[in-house]
C-alpha positions in Angstrom: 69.9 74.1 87.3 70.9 76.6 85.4 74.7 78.2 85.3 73.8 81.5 87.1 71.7 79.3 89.6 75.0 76.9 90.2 77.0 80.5 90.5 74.7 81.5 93.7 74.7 78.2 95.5 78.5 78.3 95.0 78.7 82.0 96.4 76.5 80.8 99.1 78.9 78.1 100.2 81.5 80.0 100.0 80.2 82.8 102.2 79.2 79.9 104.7 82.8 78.3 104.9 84.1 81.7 105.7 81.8 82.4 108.3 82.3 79.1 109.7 86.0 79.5 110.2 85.4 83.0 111.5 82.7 81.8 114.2 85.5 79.1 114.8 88.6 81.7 115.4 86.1 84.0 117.8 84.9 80.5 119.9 89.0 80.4 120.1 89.6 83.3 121.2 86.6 83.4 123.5 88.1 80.1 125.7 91.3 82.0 125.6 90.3 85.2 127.0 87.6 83.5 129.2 90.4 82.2 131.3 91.4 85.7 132.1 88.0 86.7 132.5 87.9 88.2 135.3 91.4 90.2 135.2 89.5 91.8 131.5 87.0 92.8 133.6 88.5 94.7 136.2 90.6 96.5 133.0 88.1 97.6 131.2 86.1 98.6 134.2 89.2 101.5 135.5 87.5 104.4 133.9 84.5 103.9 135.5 85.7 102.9 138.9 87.8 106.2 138.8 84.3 108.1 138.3 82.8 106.7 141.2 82.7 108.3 144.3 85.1 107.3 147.1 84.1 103.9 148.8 82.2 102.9 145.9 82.3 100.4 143.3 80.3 97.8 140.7 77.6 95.5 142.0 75.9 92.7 140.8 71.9 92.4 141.4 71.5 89.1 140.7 73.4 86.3 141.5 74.3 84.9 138.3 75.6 88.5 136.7 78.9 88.6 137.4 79.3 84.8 135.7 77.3 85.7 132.8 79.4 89.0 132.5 82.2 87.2 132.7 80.7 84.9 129.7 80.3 88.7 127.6 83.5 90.2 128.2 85.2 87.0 127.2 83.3 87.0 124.0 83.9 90.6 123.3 87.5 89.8 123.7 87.8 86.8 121.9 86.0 88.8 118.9 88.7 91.3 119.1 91.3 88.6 119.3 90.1 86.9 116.3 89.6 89.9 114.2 92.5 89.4 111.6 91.2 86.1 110.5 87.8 87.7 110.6 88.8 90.4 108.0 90.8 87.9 105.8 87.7 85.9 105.7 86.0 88.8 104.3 88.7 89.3 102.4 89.1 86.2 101.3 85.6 86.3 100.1 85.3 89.1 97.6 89.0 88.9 96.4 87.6 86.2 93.3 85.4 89.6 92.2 88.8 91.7 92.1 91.2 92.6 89.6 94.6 90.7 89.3 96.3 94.1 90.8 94.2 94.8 93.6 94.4 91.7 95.2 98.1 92.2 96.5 95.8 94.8 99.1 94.8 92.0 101.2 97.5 92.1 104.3 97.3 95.9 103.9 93.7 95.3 104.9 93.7 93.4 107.3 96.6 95.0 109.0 95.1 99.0 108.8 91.5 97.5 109.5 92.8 95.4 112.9 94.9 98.6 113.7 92.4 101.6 113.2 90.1 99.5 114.9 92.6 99.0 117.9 92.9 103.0 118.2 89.7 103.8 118.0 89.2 101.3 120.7 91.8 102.5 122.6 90.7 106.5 121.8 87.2 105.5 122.9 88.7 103.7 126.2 91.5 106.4 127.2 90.3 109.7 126.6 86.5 109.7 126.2 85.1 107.0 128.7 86.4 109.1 131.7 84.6 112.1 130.5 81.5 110.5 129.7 81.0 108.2 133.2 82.6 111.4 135.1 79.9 113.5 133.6 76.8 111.0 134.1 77.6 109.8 137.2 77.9 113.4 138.7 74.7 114.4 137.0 72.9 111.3 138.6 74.5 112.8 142.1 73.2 115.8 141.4 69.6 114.8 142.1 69.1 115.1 146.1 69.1 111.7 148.1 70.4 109.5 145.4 73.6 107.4 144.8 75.7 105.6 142.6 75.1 101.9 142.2 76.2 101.0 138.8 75.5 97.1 137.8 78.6 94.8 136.4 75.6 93.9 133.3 75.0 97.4 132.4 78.2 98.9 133.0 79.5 95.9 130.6 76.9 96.3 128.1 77.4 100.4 127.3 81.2 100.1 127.7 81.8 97.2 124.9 78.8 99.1 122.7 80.9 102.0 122.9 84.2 100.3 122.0 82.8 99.0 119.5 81.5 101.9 118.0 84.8 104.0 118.3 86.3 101.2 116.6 84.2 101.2 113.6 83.9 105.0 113.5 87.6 104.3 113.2 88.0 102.3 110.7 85.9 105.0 107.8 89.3 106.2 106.4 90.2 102.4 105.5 87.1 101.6 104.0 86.9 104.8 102.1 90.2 103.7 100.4 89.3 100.4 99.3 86.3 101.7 97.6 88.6 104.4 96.4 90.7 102.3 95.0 87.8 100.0 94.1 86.7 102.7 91.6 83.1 102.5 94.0 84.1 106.2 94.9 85.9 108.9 94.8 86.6 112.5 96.1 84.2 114.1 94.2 81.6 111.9 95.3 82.4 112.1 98.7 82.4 115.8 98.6 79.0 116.3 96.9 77.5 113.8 100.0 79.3 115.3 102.9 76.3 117.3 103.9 74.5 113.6 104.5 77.5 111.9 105.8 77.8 114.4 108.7 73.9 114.2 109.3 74.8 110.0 109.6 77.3 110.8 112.2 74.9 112.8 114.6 72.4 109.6 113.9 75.2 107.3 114.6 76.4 108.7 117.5 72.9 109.2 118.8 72.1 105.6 118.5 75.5 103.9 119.6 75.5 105.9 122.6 73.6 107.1 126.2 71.4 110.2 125.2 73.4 113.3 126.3 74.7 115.5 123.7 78.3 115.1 125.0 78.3 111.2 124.6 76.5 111.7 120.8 79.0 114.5 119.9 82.2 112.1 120.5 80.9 109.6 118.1 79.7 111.9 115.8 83.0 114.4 115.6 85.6 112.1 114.9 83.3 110.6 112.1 83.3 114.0 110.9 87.1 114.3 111.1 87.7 110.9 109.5 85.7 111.3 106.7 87.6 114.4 105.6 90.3 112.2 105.9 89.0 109.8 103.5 88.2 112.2 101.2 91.9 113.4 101.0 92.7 109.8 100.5 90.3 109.6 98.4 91.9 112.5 95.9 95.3 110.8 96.7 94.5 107.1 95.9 91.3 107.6 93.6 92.9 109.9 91.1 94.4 107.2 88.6 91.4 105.3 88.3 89.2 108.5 88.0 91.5 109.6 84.9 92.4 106.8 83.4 88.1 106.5 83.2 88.0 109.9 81.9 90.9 109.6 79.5 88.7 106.3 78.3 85.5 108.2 77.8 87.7 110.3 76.0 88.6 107.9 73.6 85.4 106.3 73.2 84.2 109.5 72.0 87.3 110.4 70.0 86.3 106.7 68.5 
């Protein structure tokens, strides 16, 4: 076996151990939060009961939803709940690659990621799931002789897609700094491709959420937003490395 070969295999196990003791911290966190299953459940259901007409509420169609939605938000909790050793593990991971000075960034990351993550989260949750379920459920009741019976399952499953997705939409600023500070990219980069990042965010918010233009347009706005904001922090914590790789073209051709 040759040295490169030995390298991959040894990349390979790395990459499993850290996924091992991530799927470990979420099957944590999931018996933790699964004992407060069903108290999660009526929480993150609020914005939608509030939609609902009076008198109304969540059903279940089959007999075994409610226990296997109770299985789903427990793992969606416990993956929130374990998402700081999830991010040091990837951390962890591709610190080796890193230089000696950019590896004191590793509670910074972990820390902004598990916190941008928890507003966009909370954003997602406060301000835009009322809208959205106020706005679909009163366009359902719109059509004559028909009423609101919205499932535990499928309330469940479009709720935790779109907290998830605020989350991540979230967390753009912080990954645009690493890879600032990376050297992967920088303002001017991010400026010449902001015509194709914004077309992304329509996509993205298209595919992460139901298909009415209000439910796309809150994905796809704050993308926008962010990624202005990572280009700023991309001028602000970008610059050295862009000049100090200009200055050493400079001396290369000086050379």
């Amino acid at each position: 076996m040759t040295a490169s070969e030995q390298g991959f295999f040894s990349h390979l196990e790395e990459l499993r151990r850290r996924l091992i003791i991530s799927m470990l911290a979420w099957v944590v966190g999931f018996g933790v939060c699964y004992s407060f299953a069903q108290e999660l459940f009526e929480f993150i259901s609020r914005p939608v009961n509030a939609s609902l007409p009076p008198g109304s509420s969540l059903v279940f169609i089959y007999a075994t939803e409610p226990f296997f939605t109770y299985l789903k938000v427990s793992a969606v909790a416990g993956l929130l709940l374990a998402l700081p050793i999830v991010l040091w593990q990837m951390w962890a991971f591709v610190a080796p690659a890193l230089y000696p000075g950019e590896k004191h960034l590793a509670i910074p990351f972990v820390l902004s990621g598990c916190a941008c993550f928890g507003l966009g989260a909370y954003f997602g949750f406060t301000y835009v799931f009322p809208v959205i379920f106020t706005f679909l459920i009163n366009l359902g009741l719109g059509s004559a002789g028909t009423e609101a019976m919205l499932s535990m399952a499928g309330y469940l499953s479009m709720s935790s897609r779109l907290l998830f997705a605020f989350g991540l939409v979230f967390e753009l600023p912080i990954v645009i700094f690493f890879l600032a500070r990376l050297g992967v990219v920088d303002h001017v980069w991010l400026g010449k491709n902001r015509r194709y990042a914004f077309v992304f965010a329509f996509v993205l918010g298209a595919t992460l959420t139901p298909p009415d233009v209000f439910s796309q347009v809150s994905i796809a706005l704050p993308f926008i937003i962010l990624y202005e904001v990572g280009v700023v922090v991309a001028r602000i914590f970008g610059k050295k490395r862009v000049e100090s790789s200009k200055s050493e073209e400079t001396d290369i051709d000086k050379g």
